[in-house]
C-alpha positions as CSV (number, residue, x, y, z in Angstrom):
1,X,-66.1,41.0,36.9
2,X,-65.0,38.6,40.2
3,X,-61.8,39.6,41.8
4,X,-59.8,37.0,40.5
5,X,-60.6,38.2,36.7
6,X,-59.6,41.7,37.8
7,X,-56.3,40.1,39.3
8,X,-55.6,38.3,35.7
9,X,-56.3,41.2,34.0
10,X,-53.7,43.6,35.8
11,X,-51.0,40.7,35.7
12,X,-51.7,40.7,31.8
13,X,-51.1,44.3,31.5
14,X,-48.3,44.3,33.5
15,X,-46.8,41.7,31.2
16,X,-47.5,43.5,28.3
17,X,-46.0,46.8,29.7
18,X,-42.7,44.8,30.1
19,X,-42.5,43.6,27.5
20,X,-42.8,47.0,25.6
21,X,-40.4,48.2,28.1
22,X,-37.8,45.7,26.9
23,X,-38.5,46.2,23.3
24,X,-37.6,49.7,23.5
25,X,-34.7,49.3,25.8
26,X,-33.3,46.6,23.0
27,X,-34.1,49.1,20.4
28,X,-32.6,52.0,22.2
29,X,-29.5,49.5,22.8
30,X,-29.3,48.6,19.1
31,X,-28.8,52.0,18.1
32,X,-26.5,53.1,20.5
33,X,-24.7,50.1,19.4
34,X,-25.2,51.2,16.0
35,X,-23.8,54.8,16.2
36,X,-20.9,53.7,18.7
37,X,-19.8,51.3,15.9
38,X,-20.4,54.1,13.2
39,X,-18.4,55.9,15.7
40,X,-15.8,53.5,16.1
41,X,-15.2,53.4,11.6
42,X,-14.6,56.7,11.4
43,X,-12.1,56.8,13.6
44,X,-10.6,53.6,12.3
45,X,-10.8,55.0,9.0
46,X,-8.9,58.5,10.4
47,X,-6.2,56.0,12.2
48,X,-5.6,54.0,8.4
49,X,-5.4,57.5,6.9
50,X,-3.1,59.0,9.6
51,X,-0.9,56.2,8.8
52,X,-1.0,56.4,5.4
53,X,-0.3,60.2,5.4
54,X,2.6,59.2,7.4
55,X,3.9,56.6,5.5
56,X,4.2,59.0,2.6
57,X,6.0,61.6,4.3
58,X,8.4,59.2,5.1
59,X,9.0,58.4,1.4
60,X,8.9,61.9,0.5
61,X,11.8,62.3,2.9
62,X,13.9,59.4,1.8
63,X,13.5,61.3,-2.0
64,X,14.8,64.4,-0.2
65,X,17.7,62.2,1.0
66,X,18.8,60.8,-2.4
67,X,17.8,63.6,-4.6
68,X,21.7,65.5,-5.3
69,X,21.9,65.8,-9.4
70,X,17.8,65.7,-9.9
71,X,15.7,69.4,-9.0
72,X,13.2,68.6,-6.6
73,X,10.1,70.3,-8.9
74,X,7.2,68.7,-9.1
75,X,8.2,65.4,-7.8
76,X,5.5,63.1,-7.3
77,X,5.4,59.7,-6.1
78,X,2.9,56.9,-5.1
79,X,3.3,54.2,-2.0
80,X,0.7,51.4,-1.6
81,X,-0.3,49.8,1.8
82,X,-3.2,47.2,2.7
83,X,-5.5,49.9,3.5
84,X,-4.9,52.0,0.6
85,X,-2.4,54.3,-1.2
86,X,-0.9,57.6,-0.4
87,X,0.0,60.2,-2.9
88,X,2.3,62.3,-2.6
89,X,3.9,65.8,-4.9
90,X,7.0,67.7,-3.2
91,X,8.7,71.0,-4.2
92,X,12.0,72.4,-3.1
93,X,11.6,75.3,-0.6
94,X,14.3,76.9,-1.8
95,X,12.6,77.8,-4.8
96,X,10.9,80.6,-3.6
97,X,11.0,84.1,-2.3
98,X,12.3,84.1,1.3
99,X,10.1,86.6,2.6
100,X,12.8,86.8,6.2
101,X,15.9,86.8,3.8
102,X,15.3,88.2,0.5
103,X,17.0,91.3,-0.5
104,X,14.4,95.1,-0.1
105,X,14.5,95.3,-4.0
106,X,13.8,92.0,-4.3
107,X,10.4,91.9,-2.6
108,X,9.3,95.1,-3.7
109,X,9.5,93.5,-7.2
110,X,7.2,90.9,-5.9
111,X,4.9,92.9,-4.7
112,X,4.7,95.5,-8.0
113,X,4.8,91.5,-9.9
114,X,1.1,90.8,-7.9
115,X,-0.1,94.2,-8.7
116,X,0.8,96.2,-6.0
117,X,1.5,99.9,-7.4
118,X,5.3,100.8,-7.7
119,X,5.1,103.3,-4.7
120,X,3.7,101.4,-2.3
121,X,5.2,98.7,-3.3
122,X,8.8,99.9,-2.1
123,X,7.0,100.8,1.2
124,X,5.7,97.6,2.0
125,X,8.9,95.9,1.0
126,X,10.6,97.9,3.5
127,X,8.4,97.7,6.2
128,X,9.0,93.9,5.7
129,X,12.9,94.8,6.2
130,X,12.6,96.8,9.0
131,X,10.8,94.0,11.1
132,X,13.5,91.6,10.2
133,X,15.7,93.7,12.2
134,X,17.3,91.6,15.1
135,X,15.4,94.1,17.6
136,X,12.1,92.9,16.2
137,X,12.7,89.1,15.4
138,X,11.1,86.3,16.7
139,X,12.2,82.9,17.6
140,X,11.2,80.4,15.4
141,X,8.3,77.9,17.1
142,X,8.2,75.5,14.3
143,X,5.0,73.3,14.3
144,X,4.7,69.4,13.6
145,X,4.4,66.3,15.3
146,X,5.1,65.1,19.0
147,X,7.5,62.3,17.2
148,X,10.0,64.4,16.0
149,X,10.7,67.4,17.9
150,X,11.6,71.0,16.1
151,X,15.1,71.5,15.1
152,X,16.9,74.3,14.5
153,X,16.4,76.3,11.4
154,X,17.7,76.3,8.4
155,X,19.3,79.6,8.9
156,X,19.5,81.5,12.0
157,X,17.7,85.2,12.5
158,X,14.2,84.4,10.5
159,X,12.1,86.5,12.0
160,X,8.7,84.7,10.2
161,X,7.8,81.6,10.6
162,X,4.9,81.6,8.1
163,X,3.7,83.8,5.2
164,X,0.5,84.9,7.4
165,X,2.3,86.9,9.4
166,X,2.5,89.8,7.0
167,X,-0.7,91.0,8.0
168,X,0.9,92.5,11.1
169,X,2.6,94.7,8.9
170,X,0.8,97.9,8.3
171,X,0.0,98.9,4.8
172,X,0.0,95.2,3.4
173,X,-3.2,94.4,2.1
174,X,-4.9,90.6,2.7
175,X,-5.5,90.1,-1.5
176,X,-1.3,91.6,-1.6
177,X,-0.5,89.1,1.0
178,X,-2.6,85.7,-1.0
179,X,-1.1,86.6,-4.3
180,X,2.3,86.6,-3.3
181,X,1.6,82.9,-0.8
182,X,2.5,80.6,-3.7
183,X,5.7,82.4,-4.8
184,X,7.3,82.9,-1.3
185,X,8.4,80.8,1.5
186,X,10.1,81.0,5.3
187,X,12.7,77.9,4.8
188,X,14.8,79.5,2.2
189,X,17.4,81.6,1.8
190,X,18.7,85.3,0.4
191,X,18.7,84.0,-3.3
192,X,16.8,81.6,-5.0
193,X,17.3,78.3,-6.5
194,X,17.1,78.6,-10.1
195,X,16.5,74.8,-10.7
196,X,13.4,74.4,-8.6
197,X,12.1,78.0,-8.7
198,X,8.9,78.4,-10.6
199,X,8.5,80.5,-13.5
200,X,6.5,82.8,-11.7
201,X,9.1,83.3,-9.1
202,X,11.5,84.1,-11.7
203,X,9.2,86.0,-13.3
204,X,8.9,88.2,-9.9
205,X,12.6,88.9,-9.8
206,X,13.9,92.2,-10.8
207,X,14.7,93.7,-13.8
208,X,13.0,89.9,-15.5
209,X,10.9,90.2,-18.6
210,X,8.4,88.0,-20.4
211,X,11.1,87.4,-23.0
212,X,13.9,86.5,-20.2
213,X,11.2,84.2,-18.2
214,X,10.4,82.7,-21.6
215,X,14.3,82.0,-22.6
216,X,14.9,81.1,-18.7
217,X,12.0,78.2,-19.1
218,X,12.8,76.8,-22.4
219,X,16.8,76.4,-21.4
220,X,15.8,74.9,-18.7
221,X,14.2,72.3,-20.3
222,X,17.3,71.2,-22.2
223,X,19.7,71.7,-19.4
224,X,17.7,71.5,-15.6
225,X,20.9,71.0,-13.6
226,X,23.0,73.6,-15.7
227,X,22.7,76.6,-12.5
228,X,25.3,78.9,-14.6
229,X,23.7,78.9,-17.8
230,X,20.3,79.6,-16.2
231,X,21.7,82.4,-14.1
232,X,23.3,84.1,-17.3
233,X,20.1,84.0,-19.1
234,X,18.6,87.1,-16.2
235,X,21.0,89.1,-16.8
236,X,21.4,91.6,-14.2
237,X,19.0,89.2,-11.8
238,X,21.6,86.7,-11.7
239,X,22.3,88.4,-8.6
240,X,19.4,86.9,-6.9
241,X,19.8,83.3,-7.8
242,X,21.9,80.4,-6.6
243,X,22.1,76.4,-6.9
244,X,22.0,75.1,-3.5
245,X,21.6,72.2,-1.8
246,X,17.4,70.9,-1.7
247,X,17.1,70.0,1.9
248,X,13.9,71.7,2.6
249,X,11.0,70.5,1.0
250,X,6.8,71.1,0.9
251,X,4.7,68.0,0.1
252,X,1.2,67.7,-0.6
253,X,-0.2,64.8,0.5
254,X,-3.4,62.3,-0.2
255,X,-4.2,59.4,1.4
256,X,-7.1,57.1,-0.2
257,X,-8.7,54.1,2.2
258,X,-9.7,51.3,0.2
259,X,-13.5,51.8,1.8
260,X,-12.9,55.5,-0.4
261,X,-12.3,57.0,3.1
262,X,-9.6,59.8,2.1
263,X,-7.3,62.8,4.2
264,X,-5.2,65.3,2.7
265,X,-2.3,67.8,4.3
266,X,0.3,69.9,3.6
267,X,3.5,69.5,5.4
268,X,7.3,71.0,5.3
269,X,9.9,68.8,5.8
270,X,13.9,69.4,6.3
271,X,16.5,66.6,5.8
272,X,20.1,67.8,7.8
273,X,23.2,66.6,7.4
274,X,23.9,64.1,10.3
275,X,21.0,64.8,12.1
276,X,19.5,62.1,15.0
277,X,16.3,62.0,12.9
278,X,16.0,61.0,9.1
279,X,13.9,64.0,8.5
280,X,11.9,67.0,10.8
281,X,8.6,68.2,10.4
282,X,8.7,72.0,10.2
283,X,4.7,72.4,9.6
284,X,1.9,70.1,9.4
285,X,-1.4,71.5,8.2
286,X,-4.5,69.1,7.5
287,X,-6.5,69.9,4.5
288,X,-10.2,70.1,3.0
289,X,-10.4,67.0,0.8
290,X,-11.8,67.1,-2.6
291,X,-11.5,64.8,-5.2
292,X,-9.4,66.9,-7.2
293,X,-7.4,66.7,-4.3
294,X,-6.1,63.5,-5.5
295,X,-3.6,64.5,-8.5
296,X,-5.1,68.2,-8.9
297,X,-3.5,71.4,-7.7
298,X,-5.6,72.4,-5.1
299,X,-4.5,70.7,-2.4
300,X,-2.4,73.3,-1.1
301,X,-2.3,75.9,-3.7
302,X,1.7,75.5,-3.8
């Protein structure tokens, strides 16, 4: 081979080698490209959703704002965008067992209700009591977003500001704590509202029988706003309920994408009388979406 072959030959292969180089540089640079844009959807998608989520807290609150003669129970309600819809179902706080407010007898009744026995249940209740005390209470740090900053409480001296924090109570077990989550609250008040409260709650209360939750339900079919009539039908637990105004309010929330991108959460909202803001987020906790999520229960368990 003469030296001018051998020359050819090394510029040929050194052609070749760049141009293999480039290759993989291009592919290298297409699937950067590729995962950056990949990238780049999901987080459009979480943006849309975001927004959506938002949009329907917004019209959750303006149902908080006009809701007077109706019991916020159950309320659900649908508000379509571009992108996609957002789902919405809200319950009235005050509904529910205050677990800062209510009344020693009344959560040891709760506790015996979820199976706790009769004995300890008193003690736990108590315990409860005692670290309501205004030596122990905390100050309320409500979460939410940066957009609406916290406002004062509902009511002053709640020394919880979530359910969760029972298990810093000695002698409360985690399983006592989770069965009594969906029938208690920290935005409510001493008694409970007898339009919005669950049967369960009811059930819960003192001195209430199957046959007393049973009449309770079915009158309140035929008369939800009459507060009186419900309140007669405990008997002696009458004492623990009262109408009162539905300005606290959870709502469980979906957002669907039309690209079938979808985000749930669970939020608390307050509307106050002549307040700067046209509502307050109290809490805001994301949830695990499932597609029962959608109009099932199990988006927050309320």
């Amino acid at each position: 081979m003469t030296r001018s072959d051998a020359r050819r030959g090394m510029v040929l292969f050194t052609v070749m080698w760049s141009i293999s180089l480039l290759s993989a540089l291009a592919m290298a640079a297409s699937v950067t490209f590729r995962g950056f844009a990949g990238v780049m959807a999901v987080e459009r998608s979480q943006i849309q959703a975001e927004a959506l989520l938002t949009a329907g807290l917004e019209t959750a609150a303006v149902i908080v704002q006009t809701t007077s003669d109706s019991p916020l129970m159950e309320v659900e309600t649908t508000a379509t965008l571009d992108t996609g819809a957002v789902r919405a179902r809200l319950n009235d706080e005050g509904g529910r067992i205050d677990i800062g407010k209510a009344p020693v007898e009344v959560l040891a009744s709760l506790f015996r209700f979820v199976g706790v026995p009769a004995a300890v249940a008193g003690k736990v209740a108590q315990r409860i009591v005692d670290r309501r005390s205004p030596g122990n209470a905390t100050t309320p740090e409500y979460g939410g977003r940066p957009s609406n900053e916290a406002p004062q409480p509902p009511s002053t001296n709640q020394p919880f500001t979530d359910v969760g924090q029972l298990h810093s109570i000695p002698g409360l077990e985690p399983e006592w704590i989770a069965a009594i989550a969906p029938l208690t609250t920290v935005f409510g008040d001493k008694t409970v509202n007898p339009l919005t409260a669950p049967p369960r709650v009811i059930a819960a209360l003192p001195g209430v029988d199957a046959q007393r939750v049973a009449a309770f339900v079915q009158a309140r079919r035929s008369s939800p706003t009459d507060g009186d009539r419900l309140a007669r039908i405990l008997g002696p637990a009458q004492q623990y309920v009262a109408v009162k105004p539905q300005r606290v309010a959870s709502v469980d929330l979906t957002a669907e994408l039309a690209s079938g991108y979808a985000n749930t959460a669970h939020a608390v909202i307050v509307v106050l009388p002549q307040d700067s803001q046209p509502y307050r987020v109290l809490t805001w906790t994301p949830m695990p979406y499932t597609r029962a999520s959608v109009w099932g229960r199990p988006m927050a368990q309320r």
